[in-house]
C-alpha positions in Angstrom: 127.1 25.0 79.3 129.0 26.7 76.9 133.4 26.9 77.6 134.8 28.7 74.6 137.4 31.0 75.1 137.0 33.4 71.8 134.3 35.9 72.5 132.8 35.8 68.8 132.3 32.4 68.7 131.2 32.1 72.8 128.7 34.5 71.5 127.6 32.5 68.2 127.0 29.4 69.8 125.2 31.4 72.9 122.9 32.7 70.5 122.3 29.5 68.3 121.8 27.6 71.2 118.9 30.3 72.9 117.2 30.6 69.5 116.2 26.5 69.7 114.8 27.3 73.1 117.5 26.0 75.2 119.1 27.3 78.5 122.7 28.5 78.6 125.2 28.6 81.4 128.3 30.6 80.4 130.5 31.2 78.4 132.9 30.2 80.8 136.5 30.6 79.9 138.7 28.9 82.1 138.6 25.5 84.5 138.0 27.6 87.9 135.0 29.5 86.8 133.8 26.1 85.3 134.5 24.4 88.7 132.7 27.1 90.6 129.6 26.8 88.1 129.8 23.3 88.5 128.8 23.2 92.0 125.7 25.6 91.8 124.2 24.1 88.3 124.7 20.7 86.7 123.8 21.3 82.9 122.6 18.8 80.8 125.5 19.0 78.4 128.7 20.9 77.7 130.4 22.1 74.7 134.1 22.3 75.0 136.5 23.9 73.1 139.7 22.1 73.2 142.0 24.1 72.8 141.4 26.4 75.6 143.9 28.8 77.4 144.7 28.6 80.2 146.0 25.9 83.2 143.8 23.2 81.6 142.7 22.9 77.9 139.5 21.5 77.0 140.3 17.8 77.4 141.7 18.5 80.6 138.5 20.0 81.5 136.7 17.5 80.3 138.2 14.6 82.1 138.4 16.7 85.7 135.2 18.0 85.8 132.5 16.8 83.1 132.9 13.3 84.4 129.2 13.0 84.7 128.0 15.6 82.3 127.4 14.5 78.5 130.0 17.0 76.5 131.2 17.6 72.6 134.0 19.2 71.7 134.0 22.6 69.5 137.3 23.0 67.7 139.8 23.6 64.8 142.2 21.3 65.2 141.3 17.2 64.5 145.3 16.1 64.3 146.4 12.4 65.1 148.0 13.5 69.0 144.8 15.7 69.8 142.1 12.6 68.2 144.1 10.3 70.7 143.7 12.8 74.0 140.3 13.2 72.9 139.2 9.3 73.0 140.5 8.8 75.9 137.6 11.3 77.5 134.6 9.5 75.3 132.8 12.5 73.9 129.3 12.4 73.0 130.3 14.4 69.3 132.6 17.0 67.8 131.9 20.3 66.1 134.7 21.7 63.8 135.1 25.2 63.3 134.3 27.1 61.4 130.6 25.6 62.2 126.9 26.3 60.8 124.2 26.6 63.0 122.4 23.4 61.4 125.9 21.2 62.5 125.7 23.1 65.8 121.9 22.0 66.6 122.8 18.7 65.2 125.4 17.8 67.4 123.7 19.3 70.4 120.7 17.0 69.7 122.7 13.7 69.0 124.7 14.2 71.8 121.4 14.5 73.9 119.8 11.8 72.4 123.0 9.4 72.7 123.0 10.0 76.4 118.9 9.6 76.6 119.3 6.4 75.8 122.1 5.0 77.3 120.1 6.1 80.8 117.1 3.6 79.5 116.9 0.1 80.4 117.6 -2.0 77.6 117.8 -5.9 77.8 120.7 -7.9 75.5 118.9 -8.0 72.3 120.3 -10.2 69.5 120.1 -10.8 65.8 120.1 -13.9 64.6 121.9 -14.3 61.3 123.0 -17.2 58.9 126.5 -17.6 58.6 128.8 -20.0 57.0 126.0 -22.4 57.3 125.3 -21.6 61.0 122.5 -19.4 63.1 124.2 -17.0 65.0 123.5 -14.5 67.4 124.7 -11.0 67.4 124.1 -8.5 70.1 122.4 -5.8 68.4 124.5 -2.8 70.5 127.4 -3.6 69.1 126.6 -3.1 65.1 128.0 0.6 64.1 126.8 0.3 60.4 124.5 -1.4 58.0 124.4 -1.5 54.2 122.4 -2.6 51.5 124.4 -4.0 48.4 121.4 -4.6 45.9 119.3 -8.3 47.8 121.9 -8.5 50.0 122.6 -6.8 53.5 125.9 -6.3 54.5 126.3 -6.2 58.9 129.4 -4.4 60.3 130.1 -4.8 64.1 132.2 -2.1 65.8 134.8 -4.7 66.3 134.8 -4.3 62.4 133.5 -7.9 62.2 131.3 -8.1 58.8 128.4 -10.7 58.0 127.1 -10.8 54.3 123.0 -11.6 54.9 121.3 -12.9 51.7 118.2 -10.5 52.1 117.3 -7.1 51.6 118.2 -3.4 53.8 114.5 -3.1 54.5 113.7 -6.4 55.5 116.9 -6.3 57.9 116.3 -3.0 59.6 112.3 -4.5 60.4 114.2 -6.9 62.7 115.8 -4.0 64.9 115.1 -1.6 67.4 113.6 1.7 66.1 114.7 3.4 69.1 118.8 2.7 68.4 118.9 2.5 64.3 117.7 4.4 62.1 118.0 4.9 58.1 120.7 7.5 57.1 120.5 6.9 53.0 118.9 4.3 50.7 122.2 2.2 51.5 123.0 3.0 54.9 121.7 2.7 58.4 123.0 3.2 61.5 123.5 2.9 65.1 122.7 6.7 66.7 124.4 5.4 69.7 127.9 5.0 67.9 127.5 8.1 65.7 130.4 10.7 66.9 129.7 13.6 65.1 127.9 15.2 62.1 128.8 17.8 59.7 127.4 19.0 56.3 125.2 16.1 54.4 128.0 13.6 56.7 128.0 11.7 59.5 130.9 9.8 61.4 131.5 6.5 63.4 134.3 4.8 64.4 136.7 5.7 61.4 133.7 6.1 58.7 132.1 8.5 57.0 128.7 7.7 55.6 126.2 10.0 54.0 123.0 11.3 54.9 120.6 11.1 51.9 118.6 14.1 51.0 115.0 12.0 51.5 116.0 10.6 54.7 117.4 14.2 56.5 114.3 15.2 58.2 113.1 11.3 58.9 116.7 10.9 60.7 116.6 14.5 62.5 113.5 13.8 63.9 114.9 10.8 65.5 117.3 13.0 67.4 114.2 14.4 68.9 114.9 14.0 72.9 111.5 12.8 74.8 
């Protein structure tokens, strides 16, 4: 479902999104056509623009009716008042204008994949690290970020706890879940199910921006791919 209320850029994403083989509702334009959709189709994702005309903007929008539909907001404006409305609704990713198609697709596809898995049944998996002299465990859903730092691995929980581990980025990333991490750069890797948005050779999560490495693009799109 596409609710953009500029015509020109209803029309881009309409297009981008038909030529990767997917089925569009819309463009809606307003809250009561979006309701009235709503009740005939459930889509399997939304993209919002927030700052929508009309009795509701896209947040509002969001929070009334997308309640159990997966949804990134398209827009322009990323200021401190609009980032806090906007966490409050927990979207799956944002696209700032003006977009390219690549960031469009994406988006679209991390989104999808984000909500894929959070619908599968996972059990608590932990980590178990060496710190300070002790073994602990660390729930492996709650990592954001991973980095190597030459023989050593540094962990960062999205509490913005960090472990130093004595042992390499390869060696650490064999201990975890292929289906939730995956390697972003030669010195990153990530959680896909914390990443909030991507855009250009970037990718953000919770306050960071890390970089997508050239040789590890197409590995880590691929991963996106929703089964």
């Amino acid at each position: 479902m596409v609710i953009e209320d500029e015509p020109m850029i209803a029309q881009d994403l309409t297009l981008i999104l038909e030529s990767e083989g997917f089925e569009v509702l819309g463009p809606f334009d307003n809250a009561i056509d979006v309701k009235a959709e709503l009740v005939k189709d459930k889509p399997d994702l939304a993209l919002v623009d927030i700052n929508i005309k009309g009795d509701q903007d896209g947040v509002q929008i969001a929070a009334t009716l997308l309640q159990e539909i997966p949804f990134l907001f398209i827009t322009s404006i990323y200021d401190k008042s609009t980032l806090r409305r906007v966490q409050k609704v927990n979207p799956e990713a944002y696209v700032l204008k003006p977009f390219k198609e690549v960031e469009v697709l994406m988006n679209v596809k991390l989104a999808l994949s984000k909500r894929q898995h959070s619908k599968q049944e996972t059990s608590e998996e932990y980590l178990l690290i060496r710190d300070k002299g002790m073994t602990k465990p660390i729930l492996v859903s709650e990592i954001d970020l991973i980095s190597g730092e030459d023989n050593y691995t540094r962990i960062i929980l999205e509490t913005n706890t960090e472990f130093l581990l004595s042992q390499t980025l390869k060696s650490t990333l064999e201990k975890l879940p292929e289906s939730l991490f995956v390697r972003v750069h030669k010195s990153y890797v990530v959680n896909k199910s914390k990443i909030e948005g991507i855009s250009g050779k970037r990718l953000f999560l919770n306050g960071r921006s890390v970089p997508i490495g050239r040789a590890f693009k197409k590995s880590f799109l691929e991963s996106l791919r929703v089964k």
